[in-house]
N, CA, C and O of each residue as an XYZ file, in Angstrom:
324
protein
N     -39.345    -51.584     73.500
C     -38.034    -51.893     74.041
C     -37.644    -50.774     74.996
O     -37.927    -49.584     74.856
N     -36.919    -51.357     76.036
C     -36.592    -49.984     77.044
C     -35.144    -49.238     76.568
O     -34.064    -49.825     76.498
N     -35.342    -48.009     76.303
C     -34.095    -46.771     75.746
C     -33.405    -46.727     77.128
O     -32.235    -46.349     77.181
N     -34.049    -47.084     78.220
C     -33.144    -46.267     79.413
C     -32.527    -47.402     80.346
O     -33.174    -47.726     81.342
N     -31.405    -47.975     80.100
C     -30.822    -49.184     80.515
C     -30.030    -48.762     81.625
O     -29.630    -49.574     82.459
N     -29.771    -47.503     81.688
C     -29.279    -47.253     83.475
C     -30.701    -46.613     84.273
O     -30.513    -46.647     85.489
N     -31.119    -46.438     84.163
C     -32.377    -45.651     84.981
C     -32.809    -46.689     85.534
O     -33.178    -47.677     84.898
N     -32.822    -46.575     87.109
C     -32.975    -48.184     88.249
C     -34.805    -48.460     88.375
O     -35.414    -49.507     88.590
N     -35.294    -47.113     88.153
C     -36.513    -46.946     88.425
C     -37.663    -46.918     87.077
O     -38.872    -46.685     87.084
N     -36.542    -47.326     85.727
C     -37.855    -47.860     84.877
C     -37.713    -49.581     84.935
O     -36.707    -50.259     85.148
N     -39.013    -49.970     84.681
C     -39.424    -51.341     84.788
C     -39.081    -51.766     82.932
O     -39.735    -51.346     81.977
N     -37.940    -52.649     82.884
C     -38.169    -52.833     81.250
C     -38.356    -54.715     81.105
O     -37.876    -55.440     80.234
N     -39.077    -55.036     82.098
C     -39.355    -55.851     81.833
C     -41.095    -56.694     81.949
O     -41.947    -56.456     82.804
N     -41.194    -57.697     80.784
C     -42.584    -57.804     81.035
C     -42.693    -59.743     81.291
O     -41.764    -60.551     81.294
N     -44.041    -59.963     81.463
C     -44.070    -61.405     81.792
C     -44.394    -62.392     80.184
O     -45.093    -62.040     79.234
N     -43.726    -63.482     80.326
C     -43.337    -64.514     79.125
C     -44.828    -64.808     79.152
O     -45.491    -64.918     80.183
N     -45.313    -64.930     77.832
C     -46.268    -65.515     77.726
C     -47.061    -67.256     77.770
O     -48.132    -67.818     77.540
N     -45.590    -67.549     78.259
C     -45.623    -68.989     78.438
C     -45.454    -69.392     79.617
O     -46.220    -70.227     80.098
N     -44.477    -68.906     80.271
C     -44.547    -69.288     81.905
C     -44.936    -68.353     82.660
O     -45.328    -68.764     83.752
N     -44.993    -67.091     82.493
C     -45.471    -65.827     83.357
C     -44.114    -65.254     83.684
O     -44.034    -64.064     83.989
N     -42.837    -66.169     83.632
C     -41.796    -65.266     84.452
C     -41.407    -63.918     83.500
O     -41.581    -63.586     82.327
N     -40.605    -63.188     85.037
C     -40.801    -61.646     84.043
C     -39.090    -61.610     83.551
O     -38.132    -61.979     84.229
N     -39.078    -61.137     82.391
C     -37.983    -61.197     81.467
C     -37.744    -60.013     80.935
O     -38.835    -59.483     80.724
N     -36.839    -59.298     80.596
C     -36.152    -58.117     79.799
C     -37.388    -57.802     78.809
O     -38.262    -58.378     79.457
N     -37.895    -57.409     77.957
C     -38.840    -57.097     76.930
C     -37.956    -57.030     75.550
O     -38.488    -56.436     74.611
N     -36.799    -57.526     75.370
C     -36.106    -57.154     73.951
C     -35.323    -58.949     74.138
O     -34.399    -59.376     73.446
N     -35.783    -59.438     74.861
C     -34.973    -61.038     74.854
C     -35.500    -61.888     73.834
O     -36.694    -61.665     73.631
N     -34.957    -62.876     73.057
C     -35.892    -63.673     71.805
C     -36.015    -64.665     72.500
O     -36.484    -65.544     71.777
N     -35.848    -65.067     73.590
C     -36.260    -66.225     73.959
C     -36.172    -66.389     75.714
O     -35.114    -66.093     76.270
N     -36.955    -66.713     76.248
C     -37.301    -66.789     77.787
C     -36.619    -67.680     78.744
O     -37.011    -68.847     78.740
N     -35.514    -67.308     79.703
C     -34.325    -67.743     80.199
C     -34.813    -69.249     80.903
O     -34.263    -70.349     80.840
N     -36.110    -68.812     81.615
C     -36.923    -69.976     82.626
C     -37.081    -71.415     81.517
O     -36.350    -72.401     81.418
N     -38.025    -71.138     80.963
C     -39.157    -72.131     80.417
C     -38.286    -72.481     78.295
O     -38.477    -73.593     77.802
N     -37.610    -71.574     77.599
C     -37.040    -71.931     76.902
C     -37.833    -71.320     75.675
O     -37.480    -71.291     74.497
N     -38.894    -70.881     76.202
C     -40.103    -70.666     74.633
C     -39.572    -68.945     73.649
O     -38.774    -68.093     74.037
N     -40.031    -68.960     72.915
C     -39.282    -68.002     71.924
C     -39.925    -66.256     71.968
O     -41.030    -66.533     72.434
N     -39.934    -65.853     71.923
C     -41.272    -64.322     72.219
C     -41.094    -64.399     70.706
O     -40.135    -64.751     70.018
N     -42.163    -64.016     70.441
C     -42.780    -63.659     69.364
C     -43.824    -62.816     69.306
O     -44.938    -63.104     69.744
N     -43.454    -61.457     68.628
C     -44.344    -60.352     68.586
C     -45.552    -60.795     67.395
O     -45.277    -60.966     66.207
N     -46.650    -60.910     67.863
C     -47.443    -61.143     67.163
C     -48.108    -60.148     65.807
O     -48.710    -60.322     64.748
N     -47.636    -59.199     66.507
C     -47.918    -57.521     65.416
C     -47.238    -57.432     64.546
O     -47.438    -56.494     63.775
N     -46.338    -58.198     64.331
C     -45.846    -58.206     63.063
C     -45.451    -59.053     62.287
O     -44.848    -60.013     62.766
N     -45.610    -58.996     61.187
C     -46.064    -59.905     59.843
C     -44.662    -60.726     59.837
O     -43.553    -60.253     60.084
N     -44.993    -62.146     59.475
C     -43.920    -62.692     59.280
C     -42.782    -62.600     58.162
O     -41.649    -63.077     58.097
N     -43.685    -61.640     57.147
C     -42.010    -61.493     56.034
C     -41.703    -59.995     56.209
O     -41.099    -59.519     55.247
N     -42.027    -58.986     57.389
C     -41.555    -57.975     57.420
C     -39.884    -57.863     57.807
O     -39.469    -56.714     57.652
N     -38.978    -58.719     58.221
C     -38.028    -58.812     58.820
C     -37.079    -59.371     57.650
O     -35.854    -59.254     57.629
N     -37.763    -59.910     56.820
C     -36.923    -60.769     55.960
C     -36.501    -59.939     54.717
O     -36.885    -58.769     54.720
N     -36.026    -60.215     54.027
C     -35.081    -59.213     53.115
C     -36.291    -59.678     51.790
O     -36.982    -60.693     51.712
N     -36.214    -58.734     51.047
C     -37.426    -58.529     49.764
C     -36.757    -59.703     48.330
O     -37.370    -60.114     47.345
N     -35.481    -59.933     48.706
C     -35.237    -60.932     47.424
C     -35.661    -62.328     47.908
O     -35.486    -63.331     47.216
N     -36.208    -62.350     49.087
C     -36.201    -63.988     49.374
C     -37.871    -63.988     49.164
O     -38.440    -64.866     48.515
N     -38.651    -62.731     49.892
C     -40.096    -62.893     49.025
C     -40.361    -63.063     47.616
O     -41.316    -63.708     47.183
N     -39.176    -62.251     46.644
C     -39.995    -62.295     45.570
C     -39.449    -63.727     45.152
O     -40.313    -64.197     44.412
N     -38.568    -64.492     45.268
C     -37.978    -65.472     45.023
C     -39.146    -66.625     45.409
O     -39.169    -67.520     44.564
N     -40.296    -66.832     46.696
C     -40.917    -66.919     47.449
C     -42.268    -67.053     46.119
O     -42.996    -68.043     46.043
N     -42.330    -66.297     45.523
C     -43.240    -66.040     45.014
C     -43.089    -66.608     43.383
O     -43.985    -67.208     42.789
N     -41.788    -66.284     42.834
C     -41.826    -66.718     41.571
C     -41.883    -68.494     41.882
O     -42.624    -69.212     41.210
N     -41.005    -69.042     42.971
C     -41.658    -70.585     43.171
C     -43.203    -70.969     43.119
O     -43.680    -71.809     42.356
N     -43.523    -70.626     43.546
C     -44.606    -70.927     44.064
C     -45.451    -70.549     42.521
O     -46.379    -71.350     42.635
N     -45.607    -70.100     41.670
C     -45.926    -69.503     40.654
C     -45.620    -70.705     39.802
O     -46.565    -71.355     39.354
N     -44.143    -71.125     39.490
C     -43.074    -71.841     38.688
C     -44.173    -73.951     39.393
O     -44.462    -75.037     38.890
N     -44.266    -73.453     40.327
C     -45.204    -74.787     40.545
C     -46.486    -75.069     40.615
O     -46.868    -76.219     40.399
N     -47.419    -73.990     40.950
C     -48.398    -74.019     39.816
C     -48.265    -74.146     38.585
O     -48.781    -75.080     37.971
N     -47.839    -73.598     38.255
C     -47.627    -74.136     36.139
C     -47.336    -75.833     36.024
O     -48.010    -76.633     35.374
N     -46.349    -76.072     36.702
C     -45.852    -77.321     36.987
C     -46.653    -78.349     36.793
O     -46.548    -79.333     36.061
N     -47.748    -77.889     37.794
C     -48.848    -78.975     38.580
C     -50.088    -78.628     37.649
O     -50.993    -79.438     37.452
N     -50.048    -77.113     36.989
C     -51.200    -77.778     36.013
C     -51.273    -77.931     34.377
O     -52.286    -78.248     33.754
N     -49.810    -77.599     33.739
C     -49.287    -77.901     32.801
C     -49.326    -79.882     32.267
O     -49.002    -80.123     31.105
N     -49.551    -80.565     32.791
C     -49.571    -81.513     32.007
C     -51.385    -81.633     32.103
O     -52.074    -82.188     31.248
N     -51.739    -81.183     32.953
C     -53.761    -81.463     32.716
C     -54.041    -80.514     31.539
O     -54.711    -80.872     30.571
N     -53.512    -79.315     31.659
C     -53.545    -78.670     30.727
C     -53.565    -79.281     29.007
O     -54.293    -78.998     28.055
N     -52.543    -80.116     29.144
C     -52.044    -80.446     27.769
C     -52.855    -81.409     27.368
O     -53.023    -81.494     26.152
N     -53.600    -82.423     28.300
C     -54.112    -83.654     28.072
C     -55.515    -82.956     27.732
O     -56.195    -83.515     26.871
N     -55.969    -81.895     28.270
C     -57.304    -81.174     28.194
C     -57.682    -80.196     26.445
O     -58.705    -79.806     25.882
N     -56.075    -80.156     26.121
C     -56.330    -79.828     24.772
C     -56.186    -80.527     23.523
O     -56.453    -80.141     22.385
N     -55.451    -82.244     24.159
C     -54.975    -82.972     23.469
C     -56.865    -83.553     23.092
O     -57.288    -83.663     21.941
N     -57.506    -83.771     24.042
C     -58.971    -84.243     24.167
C     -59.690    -83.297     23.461
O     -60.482    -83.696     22.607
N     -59.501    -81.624     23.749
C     -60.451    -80.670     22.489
C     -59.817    -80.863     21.273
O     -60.664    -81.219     20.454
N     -58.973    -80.808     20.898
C     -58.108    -80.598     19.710
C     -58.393    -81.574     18.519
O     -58.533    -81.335     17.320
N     -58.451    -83.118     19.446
C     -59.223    -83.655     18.867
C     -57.893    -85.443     18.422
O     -58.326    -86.384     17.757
């Protein structure tokens, strides 16, 4: 991102990766063509706040069990006898 927003003679801008036009380097989205910048270097849950990962995670956990809790049961109902 450019620190020096009065200085006439730094360049703080670079070209959209979608249309080529050249744009500010700190804009989320490209004035011309409409497409979004997206820094690729960084991870998509680095930005996001840590209760929505772990929340993220106990789902996803909570539905596996879900999905293999009744094979489960039928698989011991069949050993068990």
């Amino acid at each position: 991102m450019c620190d020096e927003y009065f200085d006439v003679d730094d360049d703080c801008s670079i070209p959209c990766p979608a249309c080529g036009a050249e744009i500010y380097d700190d804009v989320p989205m490209c004035p011309q063509c409409g497409e979004y910048i997206v820094d690729s270097g960084r991870p998509f849950w680095s930005n996001k706040p840590r209760w929505l990962f772990r929340l993220a995670v106990i789902l996803v956990i909570l539905a596996a069990i879900g999905f293999a809790l009744p094979w489960l049961s039928t698989l011991f109902r069949l050993v068990g006898g």
